[in-house]
N, C-alpha and C positions, 0 to 999 in steps of 0.2 A: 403262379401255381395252377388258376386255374386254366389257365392256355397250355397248362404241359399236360394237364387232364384230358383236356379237350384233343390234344395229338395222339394221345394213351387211347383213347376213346376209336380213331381213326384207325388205327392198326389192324382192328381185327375185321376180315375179308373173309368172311363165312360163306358157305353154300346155302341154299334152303334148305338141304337137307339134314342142317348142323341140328334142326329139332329132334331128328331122331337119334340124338346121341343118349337121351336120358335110356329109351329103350333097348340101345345098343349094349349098355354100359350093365344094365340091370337083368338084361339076362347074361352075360358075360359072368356076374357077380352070383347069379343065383345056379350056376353051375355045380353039380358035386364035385366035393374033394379031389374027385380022381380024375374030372376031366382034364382037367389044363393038362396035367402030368403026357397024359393019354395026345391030346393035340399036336402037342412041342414035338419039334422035329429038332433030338437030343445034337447033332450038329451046329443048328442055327443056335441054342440055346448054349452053347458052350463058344462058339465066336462071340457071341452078343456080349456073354459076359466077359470074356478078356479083353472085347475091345470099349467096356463099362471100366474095367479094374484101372487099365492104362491110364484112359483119359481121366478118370476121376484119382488117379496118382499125382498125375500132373498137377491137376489143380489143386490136390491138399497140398502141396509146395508151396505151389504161384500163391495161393490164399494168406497164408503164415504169417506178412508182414500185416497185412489190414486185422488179422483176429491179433494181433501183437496188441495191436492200436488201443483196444477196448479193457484192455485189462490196464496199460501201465498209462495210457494219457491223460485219463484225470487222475492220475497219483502224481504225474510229473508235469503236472502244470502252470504249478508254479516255477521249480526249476528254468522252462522253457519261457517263462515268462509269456503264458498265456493265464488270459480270463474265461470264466464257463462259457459266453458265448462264445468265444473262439474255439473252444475245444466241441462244444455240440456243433458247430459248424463244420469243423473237422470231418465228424464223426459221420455227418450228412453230407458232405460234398459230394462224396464219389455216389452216392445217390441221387443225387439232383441231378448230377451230368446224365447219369443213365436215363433219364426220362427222355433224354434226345439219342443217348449212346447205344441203347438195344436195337433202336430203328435201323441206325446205317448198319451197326454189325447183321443183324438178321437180312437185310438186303445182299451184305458181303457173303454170306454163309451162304445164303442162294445163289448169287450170280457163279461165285467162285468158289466155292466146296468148302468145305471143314478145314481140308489139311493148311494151305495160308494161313488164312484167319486164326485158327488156332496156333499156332506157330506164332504168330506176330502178339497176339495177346499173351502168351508165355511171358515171353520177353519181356514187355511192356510191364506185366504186372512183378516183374524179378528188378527190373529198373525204379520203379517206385519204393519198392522194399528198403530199398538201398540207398533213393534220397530222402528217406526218414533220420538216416543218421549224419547226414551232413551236418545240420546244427546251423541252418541258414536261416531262419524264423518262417514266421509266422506264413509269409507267401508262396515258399520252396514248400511247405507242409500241403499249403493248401494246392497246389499246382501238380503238387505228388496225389493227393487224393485225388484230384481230378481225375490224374491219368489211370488212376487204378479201376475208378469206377470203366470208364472205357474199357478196359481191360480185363474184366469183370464181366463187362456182357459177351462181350467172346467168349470167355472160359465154360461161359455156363449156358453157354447156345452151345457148343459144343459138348457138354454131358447132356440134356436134352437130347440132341440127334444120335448121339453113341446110344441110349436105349430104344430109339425109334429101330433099332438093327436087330431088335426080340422080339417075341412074337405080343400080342396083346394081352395076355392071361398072365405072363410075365411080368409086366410093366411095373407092379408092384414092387417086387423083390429087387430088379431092376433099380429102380428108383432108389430104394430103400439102401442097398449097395453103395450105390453110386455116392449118396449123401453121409452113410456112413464114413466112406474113404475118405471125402472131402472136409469132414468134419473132424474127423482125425487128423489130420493134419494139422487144422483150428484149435485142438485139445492140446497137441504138443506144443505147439507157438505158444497159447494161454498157458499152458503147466511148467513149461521150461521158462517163459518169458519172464511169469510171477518170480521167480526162483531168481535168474540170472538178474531182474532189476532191482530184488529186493537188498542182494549181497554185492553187486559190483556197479550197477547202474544204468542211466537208458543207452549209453553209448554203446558199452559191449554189450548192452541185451540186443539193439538194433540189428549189429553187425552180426551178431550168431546167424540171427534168424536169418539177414536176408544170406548170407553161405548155403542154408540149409534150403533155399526157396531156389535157388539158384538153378538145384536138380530138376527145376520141371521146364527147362530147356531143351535137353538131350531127348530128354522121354516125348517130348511133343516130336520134335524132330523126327524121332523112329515110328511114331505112328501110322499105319495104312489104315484108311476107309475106306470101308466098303462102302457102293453103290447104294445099297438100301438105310443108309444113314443119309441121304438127302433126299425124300420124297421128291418128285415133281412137281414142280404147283404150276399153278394154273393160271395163267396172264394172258389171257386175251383172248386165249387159243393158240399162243405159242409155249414152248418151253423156257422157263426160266432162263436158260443158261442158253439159248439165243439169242436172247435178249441184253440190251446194255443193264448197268445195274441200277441207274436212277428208273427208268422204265418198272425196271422189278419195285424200288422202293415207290413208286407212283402207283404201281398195283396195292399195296398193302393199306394207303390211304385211302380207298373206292370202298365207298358202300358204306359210309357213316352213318346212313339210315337205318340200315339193318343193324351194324353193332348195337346201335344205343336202343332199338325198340324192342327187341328181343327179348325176353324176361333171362332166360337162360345163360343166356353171351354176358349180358352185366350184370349177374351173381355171382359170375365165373368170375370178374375182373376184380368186383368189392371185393372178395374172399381172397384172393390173392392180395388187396390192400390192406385189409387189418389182420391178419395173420400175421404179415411182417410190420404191423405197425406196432401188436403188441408185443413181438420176439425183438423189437430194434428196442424199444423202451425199458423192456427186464434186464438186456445184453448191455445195453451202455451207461445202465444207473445201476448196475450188480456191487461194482467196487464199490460206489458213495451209499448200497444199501448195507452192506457189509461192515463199511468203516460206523458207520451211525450203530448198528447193533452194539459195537465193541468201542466206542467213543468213551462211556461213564465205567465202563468193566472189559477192562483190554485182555481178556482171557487169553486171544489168541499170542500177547506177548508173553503172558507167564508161561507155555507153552515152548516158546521159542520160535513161534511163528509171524513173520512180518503180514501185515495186512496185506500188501500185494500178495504174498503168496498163496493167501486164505483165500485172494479175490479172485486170483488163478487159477484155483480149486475148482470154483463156484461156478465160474465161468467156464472152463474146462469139459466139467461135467454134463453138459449142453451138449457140446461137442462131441464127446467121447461116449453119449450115447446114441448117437449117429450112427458109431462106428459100431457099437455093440448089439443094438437092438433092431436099426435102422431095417440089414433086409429082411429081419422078423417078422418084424412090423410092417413091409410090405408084401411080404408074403402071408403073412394074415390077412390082409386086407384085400387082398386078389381072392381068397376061399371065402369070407364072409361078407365081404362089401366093402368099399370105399366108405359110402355114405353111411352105413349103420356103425364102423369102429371110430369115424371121426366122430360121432355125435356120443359118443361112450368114451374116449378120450376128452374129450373138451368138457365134459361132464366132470373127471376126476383134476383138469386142470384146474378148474375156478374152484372146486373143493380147497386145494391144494395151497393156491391165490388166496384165498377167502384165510387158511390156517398161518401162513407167511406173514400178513398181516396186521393178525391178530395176538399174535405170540410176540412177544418184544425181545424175550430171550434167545439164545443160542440157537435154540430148535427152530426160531426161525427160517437159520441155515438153513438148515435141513428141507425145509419145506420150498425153502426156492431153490435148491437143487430138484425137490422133485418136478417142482413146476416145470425147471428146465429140461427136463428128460423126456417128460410128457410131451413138452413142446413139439420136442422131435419127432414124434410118431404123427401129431398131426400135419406138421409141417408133409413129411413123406409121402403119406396119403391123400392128402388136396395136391402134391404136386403131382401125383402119380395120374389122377381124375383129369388137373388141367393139361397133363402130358398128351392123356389120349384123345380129348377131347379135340387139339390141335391137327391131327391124323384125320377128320374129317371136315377139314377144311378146305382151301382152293389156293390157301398161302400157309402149311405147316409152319414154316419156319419166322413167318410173322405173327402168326398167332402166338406163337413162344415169345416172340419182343414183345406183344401187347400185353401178354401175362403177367412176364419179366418185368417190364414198365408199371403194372398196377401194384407190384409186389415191391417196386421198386421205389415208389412216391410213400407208399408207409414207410418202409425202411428210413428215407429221407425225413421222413416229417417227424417222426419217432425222438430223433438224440437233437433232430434241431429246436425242439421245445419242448423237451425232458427234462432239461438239468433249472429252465427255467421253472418251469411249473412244477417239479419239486420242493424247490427253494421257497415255492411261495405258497403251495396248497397241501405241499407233507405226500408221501406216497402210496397212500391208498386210494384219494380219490385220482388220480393220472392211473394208477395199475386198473384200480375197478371201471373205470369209464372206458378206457382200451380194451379190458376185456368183454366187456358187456357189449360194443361193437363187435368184435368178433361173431361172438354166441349169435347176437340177434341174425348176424347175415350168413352163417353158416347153415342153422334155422331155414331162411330163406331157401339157397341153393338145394339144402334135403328136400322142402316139400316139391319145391317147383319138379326137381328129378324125379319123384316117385308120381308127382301128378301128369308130369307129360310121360312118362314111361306108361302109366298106366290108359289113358289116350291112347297110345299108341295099339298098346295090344289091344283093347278094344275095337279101335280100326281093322284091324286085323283079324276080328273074331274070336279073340283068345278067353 
């Protein structure tokens, strides 16, 4: 683990002048209301977004079997004749692969553009869906998650570069969009999945979904990119796509000195590691938090509701407010600041954490549904910051693997020692210690922004 940190570490190939991003970012955010409006050239801002809706169409498809995964795998694991560690390994694999799998994809996205890659990650990720329901154990599962996670860093290197095609005032809403669409896709997989496995079981819930994930074939297929959805980077002094593509991926590992002393550059990367390390640990103990509330008082069956479905719900809800709030919430945050609405959202999440926990009864629900909605808007926002941040680099599209990868090792570490350290320490202290990492390094990355922002303009005379 810690040699895949130490390559996560290597990725990022910054300029010297990545320090003035805090002050790039900060007047960009302290703009009035009406400038971005006023900037956007209404043409570029309307390609941007159809070629956002597309590519993030595709991938709420391609996604559908992996959010399958989290709602019905520990309801059906005994069925499958799996034990908790097998099933949090599961839940982790296609994470772990990516700590190696962003790298070559982010090289491929450089050498050879979007359309391939994107194209072939489709596939891949509609062929995994699909060897979910085989019913070949425990190694066809894990083999399948493997290839997903591969398949997973293309999908999502490709919605990255589909918003590098807006302007920067954008980025937000953008973002916000994009993870909306894709989350939606996640809400209907979690809301139908609960449903179809509750009444018929994991075979025909499998096969629904992967039908329905199928559709983000054709749709990759028809897609055109535009030129300004692959920035040029910068390797040696030649052009990327000059270049062979180990060359490019040998660029993106130079200058390990700088990633790591930076203060800025490993804020950026923490943040991206516990963000997803407390979204993979609320996402993949949702169901076993759900079944424990309703264990001693099964309200949800006097009702007529199977606990899958209730879990479905729950998890659902995460999703679906992606799709609803998602480019709100980055268009808010392009008028008021990146920095000031994450630290006012992550503020009402631990409230939120803090009430889930403490309520034993049904309202519980309720409270880790908000948690999860919240989640979303932070999520949005820090990726929206490390989106642009990548844009003043010398490798865009490796900066996005390196991101990707620190985003990607919480997600992994999250369900691979979740189900155990619930089992053994109960759920408040795994939720409060995940989250209290979060807080403390998001903490970090605000001051350090407003303090070199403010550096800067002083340099400047401001």
């Amino acid at each position: 683990m810690l040699l895949c940190t130490y390559d996560m570490l290597q990725l990022a190939y910054f300029r010297p002048r990545f320090s003035q991003l805090p002050a790039e970012m900060s007047r960009l955010e302290q703009q009035p209301a009406d400038e971005p409006a006023s900037d956007l050239s209404a043409p570029r801002r309307q390609s941007a977004t159809r070629l956002v809706v597309i590519v993030s169409g595709a991938v709420g498809f391609a996604i559908m079997g992996d959010s399958l995964l989290y709602v019905i795998l520990p309801l059906a694991a005994v069925e499958l004749g799996l034990g908790p560690v097998q099933v949090g390994l599961l839940l982790s694999a296609n994470r772990l692969v990516r700590l190696f799998s962003n790298t070559w994809l982010s090289a491929l996205f450089t050498r050879f553009g979007p359309y391939r890659a994107f194209v072939l990650s489709a596939i891949l990720g509609v062929l995994t869906t699909a060897a979910y329901g085989l019913g070949w154990g425990f190694v066809v599962l894990l083999l399948a998650r493997l290839a997903w996670g591969v398949s997973w860093s293309g999908l999502r290197q490709g919605t990255f570069q589909s918003i590098w095609t807006g302007e920067n005032a954008d980025a937000g809403r953008l973002m916000g969009l994009s993870w909306g669409i894709v989350r939606g896709g996640s809400g209907v997989s979690a809301l139908l999945g609960g449903f179809l496995f509750g009444y018929f079981g994991y075979e025909v819930t499998v096969w629904t979904i992967a039908a329905l994930s199928a559709l983000a074939i054709p749709i990759a297929f028809g897609l055109t990119w535009p030129a300004s959805a692959s920035p040029p980077a910068e390797t040696g002094g030649q052009a990327a796509n000059s270049l062979g593509w180990r060359s490019v991926l040998a660029a993106g590992h130079r200058s390990l000195v700088t990633a790591i002393s930076d203060p800025l550059q490993r804020s950026i990367l923490l943040v991206g590691f516990f963000k997803l390390l407390l979204n993979s640990i609320l996402i993949a103990t949702a169901s076993i938090f759900v079944a424990s509330r309703f264990e001693d008082s099964p309200a949800s069956v006097q009702f007529g509701i199977q606990i899958s479905v209730l879990s479905g719900i729950v998890v659902s809800s995460r999703w679906f407010s992606d799709l609803a709030f998602g480019a709100v919430i980055g268009t808010l945050a392009d008028w008021v600041g990146r920095m000031r609405l994450t630290i006012v959202l992550l503020l009402f999440l631990c409230l939120g954490l803090a009430t889930m926990l403490w309520v034993s009864t049904s309202l519980s629900i309720l409270a880790l549904v908000t948690v999860l909605i919240l989640s979303t808007g932070v999520h949005v926002v820090l990726d929206a910051y490390a989106n642009q941040a990548a844009l003043v680099t010398d490798q865009p599209q490796m900066f996005v693997g390196a991101y990707a990868t620190a985003s990607d090792l919480g997600s992994a570490v999250g369900p691979l020692f979740a189900f155990t350290l619930v089992s053994a320490l109960g759920f408040a202290p795994v939720y409060g210690a995940a989250a209290l990492l979060f807080v403390v390094t998001v903490v970090q990355l605000a001051i350090l922004d407003t303090r070199l922002a403010g550096r800067q303009q002083l340099a400047a005379g401001h």
